[in-house]
C-alpha positions as CSV (number, residue, x, y, z in Angstrom):
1,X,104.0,108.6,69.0
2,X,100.2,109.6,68.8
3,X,98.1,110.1,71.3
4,X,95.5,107.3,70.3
5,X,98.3,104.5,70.2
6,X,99.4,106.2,74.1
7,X,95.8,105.6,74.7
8,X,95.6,102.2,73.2
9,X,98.8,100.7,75.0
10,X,97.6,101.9,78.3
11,X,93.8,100.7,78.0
12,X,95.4,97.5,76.5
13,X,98.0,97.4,80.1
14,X,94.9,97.9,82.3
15,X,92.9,94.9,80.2
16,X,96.2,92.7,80.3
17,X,96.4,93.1,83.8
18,X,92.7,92.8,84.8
19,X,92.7,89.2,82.6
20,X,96.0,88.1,84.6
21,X,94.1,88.1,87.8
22,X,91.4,86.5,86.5
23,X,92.9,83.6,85.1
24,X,94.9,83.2,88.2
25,X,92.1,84.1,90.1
26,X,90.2,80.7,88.4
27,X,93.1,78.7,88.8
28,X,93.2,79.3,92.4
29,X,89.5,79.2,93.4
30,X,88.6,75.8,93.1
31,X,91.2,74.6,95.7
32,X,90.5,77.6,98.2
33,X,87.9,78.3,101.1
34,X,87.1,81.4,99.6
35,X,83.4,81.2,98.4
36,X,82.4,83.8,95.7
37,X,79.0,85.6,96.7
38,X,76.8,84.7,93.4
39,X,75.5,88.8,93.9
40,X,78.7,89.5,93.3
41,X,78.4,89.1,89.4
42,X,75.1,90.7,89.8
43,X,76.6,93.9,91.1
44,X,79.3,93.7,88.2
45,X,76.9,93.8,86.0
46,X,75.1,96.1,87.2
47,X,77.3,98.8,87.2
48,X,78.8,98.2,83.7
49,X,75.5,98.3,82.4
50,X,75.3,101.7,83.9
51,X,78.5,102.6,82.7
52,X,77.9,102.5,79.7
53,X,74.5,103.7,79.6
54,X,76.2,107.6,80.8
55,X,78.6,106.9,77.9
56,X,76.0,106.1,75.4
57,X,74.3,109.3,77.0
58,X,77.2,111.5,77.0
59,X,77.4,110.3,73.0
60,X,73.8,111.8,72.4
61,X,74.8,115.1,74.2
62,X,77.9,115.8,72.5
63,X,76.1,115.0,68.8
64,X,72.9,117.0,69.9
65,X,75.2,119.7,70.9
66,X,78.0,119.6,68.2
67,X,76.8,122.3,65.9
68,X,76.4,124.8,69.0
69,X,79.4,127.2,69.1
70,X,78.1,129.4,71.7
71,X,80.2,129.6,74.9
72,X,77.5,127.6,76.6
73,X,77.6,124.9,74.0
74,X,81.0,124.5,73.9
75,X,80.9,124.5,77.6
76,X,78.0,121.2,77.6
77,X,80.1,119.2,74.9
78,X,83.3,119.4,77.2
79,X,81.8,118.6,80.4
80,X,79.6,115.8,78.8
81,X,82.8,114.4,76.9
82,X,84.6,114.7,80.8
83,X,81.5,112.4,81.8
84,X,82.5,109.7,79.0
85,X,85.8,109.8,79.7
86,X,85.5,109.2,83.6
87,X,82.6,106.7,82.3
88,X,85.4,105.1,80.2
89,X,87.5,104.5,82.5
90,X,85.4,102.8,85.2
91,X,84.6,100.6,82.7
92,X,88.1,99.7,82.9
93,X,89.0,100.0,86.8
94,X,85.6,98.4,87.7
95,X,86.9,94.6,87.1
96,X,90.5,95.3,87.8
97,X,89.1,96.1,90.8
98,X,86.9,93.3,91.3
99,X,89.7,91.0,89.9
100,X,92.6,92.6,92.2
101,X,90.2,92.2,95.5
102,X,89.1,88.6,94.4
103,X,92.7,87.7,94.8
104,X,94.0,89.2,97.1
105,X,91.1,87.3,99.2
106,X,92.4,84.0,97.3
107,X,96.5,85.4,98.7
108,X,95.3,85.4,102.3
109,X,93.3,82.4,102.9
110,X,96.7,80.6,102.8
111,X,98.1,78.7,106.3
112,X,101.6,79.4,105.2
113,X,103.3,81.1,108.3
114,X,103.2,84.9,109.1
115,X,106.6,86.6,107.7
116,X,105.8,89.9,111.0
117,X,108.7,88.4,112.6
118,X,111.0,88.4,109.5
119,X,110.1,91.7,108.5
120,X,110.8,93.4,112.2
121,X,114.0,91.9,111.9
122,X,114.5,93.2,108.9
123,X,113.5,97.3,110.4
124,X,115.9,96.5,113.2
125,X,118.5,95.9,110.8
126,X,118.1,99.2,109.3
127,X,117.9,100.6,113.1
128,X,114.4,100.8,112.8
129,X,112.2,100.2,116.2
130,X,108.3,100.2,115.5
131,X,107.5,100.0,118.9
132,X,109.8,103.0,120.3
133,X,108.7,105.1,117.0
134,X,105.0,104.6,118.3
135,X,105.7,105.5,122.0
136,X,107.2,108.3,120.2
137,X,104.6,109.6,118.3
138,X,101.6,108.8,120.9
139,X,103.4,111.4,123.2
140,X,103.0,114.1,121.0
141,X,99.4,114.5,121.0
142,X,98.8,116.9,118.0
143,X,101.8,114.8,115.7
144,X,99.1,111.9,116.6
145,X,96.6,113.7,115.3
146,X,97.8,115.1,112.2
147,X,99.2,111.5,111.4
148,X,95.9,110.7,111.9
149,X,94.2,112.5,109.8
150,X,96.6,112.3,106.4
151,X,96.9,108.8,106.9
152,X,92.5,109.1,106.4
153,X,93.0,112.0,104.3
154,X,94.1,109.6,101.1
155,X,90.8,108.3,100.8
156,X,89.0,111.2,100.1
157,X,91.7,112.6,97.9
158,X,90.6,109.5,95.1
159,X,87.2,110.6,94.4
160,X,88.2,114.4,93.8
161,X,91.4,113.3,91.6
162,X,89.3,111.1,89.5
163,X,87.1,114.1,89.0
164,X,89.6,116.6,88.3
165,X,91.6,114.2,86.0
166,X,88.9,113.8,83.6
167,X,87.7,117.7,83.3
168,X,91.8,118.1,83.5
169,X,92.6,119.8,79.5
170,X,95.6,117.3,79.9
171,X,93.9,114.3,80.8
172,X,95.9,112.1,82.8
173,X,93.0,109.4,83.7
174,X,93.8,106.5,82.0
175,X,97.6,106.5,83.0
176,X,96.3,106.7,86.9
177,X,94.2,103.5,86.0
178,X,97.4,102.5,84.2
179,X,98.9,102.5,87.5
180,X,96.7,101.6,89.7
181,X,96.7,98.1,87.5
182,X,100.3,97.7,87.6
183,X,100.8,98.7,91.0
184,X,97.8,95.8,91.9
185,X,99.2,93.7,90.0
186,X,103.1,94.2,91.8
187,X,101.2,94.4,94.8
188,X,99.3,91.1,94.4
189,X,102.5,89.3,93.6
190,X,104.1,90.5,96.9
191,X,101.7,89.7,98.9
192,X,101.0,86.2,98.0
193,X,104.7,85.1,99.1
194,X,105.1,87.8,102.0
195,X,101.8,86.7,104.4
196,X,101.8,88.8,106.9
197,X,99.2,90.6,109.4
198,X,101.0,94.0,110.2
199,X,103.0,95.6,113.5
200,X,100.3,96.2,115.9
201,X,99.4,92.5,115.5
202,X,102.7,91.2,115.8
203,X,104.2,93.9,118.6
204,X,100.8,93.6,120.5
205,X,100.7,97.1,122.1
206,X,98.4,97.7,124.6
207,X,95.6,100.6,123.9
208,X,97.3,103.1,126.5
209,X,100.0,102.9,124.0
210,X,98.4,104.4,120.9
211,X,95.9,105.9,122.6
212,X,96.5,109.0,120.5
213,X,95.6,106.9,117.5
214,X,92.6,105.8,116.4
215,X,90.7,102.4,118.8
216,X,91.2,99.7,116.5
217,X,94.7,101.4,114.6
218,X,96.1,98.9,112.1
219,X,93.9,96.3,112.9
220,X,90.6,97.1,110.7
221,X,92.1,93.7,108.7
222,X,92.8,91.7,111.3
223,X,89.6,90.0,112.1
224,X,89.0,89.2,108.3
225,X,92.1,88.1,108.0
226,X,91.8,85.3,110.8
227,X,88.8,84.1,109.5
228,X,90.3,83.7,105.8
229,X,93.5,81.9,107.6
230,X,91.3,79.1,109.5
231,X,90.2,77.2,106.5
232,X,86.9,77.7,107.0
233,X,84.5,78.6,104.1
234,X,84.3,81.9,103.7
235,X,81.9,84.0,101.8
236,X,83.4,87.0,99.8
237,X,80.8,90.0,98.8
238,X,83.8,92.2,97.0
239,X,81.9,95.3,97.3
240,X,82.1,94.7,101.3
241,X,85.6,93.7,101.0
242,X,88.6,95.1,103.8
243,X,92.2,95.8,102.4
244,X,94.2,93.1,103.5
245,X,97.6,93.9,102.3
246,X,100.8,94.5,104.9
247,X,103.6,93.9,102.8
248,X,104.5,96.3,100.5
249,X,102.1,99.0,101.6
250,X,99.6,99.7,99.0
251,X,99.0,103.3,101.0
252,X,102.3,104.5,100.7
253,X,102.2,103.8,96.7
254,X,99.3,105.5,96.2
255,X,100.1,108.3,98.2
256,X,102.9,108.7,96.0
257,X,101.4,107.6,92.6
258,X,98.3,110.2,93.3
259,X,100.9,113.2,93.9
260,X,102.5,111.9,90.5
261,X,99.5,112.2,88.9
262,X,99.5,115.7,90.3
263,X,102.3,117.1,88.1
264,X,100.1,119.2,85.8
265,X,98.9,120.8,89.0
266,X,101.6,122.6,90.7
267,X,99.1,124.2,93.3
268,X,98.3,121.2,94.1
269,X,100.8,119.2,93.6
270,X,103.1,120.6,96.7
271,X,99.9,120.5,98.4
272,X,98.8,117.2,98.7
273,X,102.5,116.1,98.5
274,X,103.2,117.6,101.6
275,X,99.9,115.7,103.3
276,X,100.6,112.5,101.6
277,X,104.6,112.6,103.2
278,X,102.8,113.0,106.1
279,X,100.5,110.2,105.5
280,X,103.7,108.0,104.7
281,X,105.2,108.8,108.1
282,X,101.4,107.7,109.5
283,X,101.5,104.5,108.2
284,X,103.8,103.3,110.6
285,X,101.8,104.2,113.9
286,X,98.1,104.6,112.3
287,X,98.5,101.8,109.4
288,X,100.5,99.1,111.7
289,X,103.0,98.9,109.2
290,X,106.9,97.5,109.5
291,X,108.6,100.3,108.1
292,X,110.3,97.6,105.1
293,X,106.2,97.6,104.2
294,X,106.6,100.9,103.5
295,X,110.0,101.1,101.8
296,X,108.9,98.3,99.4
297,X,105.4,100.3,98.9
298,X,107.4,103.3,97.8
299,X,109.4,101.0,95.8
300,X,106.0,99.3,94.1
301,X,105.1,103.1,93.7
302,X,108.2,103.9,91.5
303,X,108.5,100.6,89.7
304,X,105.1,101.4,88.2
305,X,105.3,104.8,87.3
306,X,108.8,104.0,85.2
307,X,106.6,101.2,84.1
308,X,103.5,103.1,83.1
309,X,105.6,105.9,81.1
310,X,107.7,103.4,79.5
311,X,104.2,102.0,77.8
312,X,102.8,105.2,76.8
313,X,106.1,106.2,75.2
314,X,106.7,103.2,73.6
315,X,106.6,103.3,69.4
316,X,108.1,100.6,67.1
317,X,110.5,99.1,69.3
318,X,112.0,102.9,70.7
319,X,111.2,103.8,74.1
320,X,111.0,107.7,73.6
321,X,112.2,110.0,76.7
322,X,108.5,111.0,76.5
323,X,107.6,113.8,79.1
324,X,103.8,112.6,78.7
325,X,101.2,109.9,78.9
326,X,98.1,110.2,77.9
327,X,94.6,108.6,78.8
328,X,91.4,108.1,76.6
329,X,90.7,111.0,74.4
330,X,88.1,113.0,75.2
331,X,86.9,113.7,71.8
């Protein structure tokens, strides 16, 4: 297996899936109240364009600097192939993205009946109470707050893994992306026959009871989510989009896919594994997730890791015990 064909397969997964959402994406859009913001393809656009104007840029630098052996030469070519690479793969995640959001807007504005109900039964079958775990953890002032803050904590941990993943010497970037895709794409299918709008709106709590949590806990959707369920036209600007998913829970598989991307990283690895099992536990009170959202997020998380380093590994028919996967090569 060579690291190109690795490279190829996973670029080729993240395209697949990014096409897969929209065709169904067009299939569903004609018959839906969901009314795509014509900016939006403006704003595509736009930032492709830009894209690949750093990668075109980053081209020039490393040929202008190629003949340069000098530790600060050397040093210029590898941070400006870094730059391509990260440029590279935006140009891939950019319309997953927009695809991904675009249909998970498409999933909600459905008037098929909320599944809350089915999925508390489902925790109090396991001997799960939300509503007793959230008492709980509102008591404890300081667990609130530290719940809190991982459950927040993921979103800044993107920007600096993307970063470090492309400067990385084993670059991991594309496989992330890789996952992210697959994971969407698990995701999207869930969602679409599991409607649902999340604990807090289904238990009802009164604010006394998560006062320890933030003012509008697990309910940032909720709002949107009405508005999409009435049937009235609704204008979608993706760049202004909310996350809308409750079932599986889409935090609890990145949480775990970002710590798997990790691995190279021991340091930080533990680190931000022990903040993200935190972050996994906050879900519950902070998110306003049934705790079978999380369990099937966690199993969304897995599925697409086995998935993801089944692709990379694959060569003529073998699937290879391969301990790695590899993004777009930096040189």
């Amino acid at each position: 297996m060579t690291v190109r064909s690795s490279e190829f397969r996973l670029a080729a997964t993240i395209a697949t899936v990014t096409l897969a959402f929209f065709v169904v994406d067009l299939f569903y859009f004609p018959r839906s109240s969901v009314i795509l913001d014509s900016n939006n393809w403006f704003e595509l656009t736009k930032v492709i364009v830009v894209l690949a104007a750093i990668i075109v840029a980053m081209m020039l630098v490393e040929w202008r600097i190629a003949k340069d052996r000098s530790r600060v030469g050397r040093l210029i070519a590898a941070s400006a192939a870094s730059v391509r690479l990260l440029a590279k793969n935006a140009c891939l995640f950019v319309p997953m993205s927009f695809a991904s959001v675009w249909f998970m807007y498409l999933a909600s504005a459905t008037n098929r009946p909320l599944m809350d109900q089915t999925l508390a039964a489902l925790d109090a079958a396991i001997g799960f109470d939300w509503r007793a775990f959230l008492d709980l953890t509102n008591k404890q002032p300081i667990a609130a707050g530290a719940l809190v803050f991982a459950y927040h904590a993921l979103a800044r941990q993107l920007p600096v893994l993307l970063l470090l993943l492309a400067f990385a010497k084993r670059p991991r970037l594309t496989e992330f992306i890789a996952l992210l895709a697959v994971s969407g794409a698990l995701t999207g299918a869930l969602m679409s026959f599991v409607p649902a709008a999340g604990a807090y709106a289904y238990f009802q709590p009164q604010p006394v009871d998560f006062s320890n949590f933030t003012a509008r806990a697990g309910m940032w959707h909720f709002t949107e989510l009405m508005r999409l369920r009435s049937g009235e036209p609704f204008n979608l600007l993706v760049t202004r989009a909310e996350g809308l998913v409750t079932f599986p829970s889409y935090h609890t598989a990145l949480g775990i896919m970002v710590v798997y991307a990790l691995r190279d990283h021991r340091w930080l690895f533990w680190s931000v594994g022990c903040v993200n099992a935190v972050m996994i536990v906050s879900t519950l009170p902070e998110g306003g997730h049934h705790l079978i959202d999380v369990i099937a997020g966690a199993v969304v998380a897995v599925a697409s890791i086995v998935a993801v380093r089944t692709i990379a590994s694959y060569d003529r028919g073998e699937t290879h015990a391969a301990p790695a996967v590899f993004p777009l090569n930096k040189v």
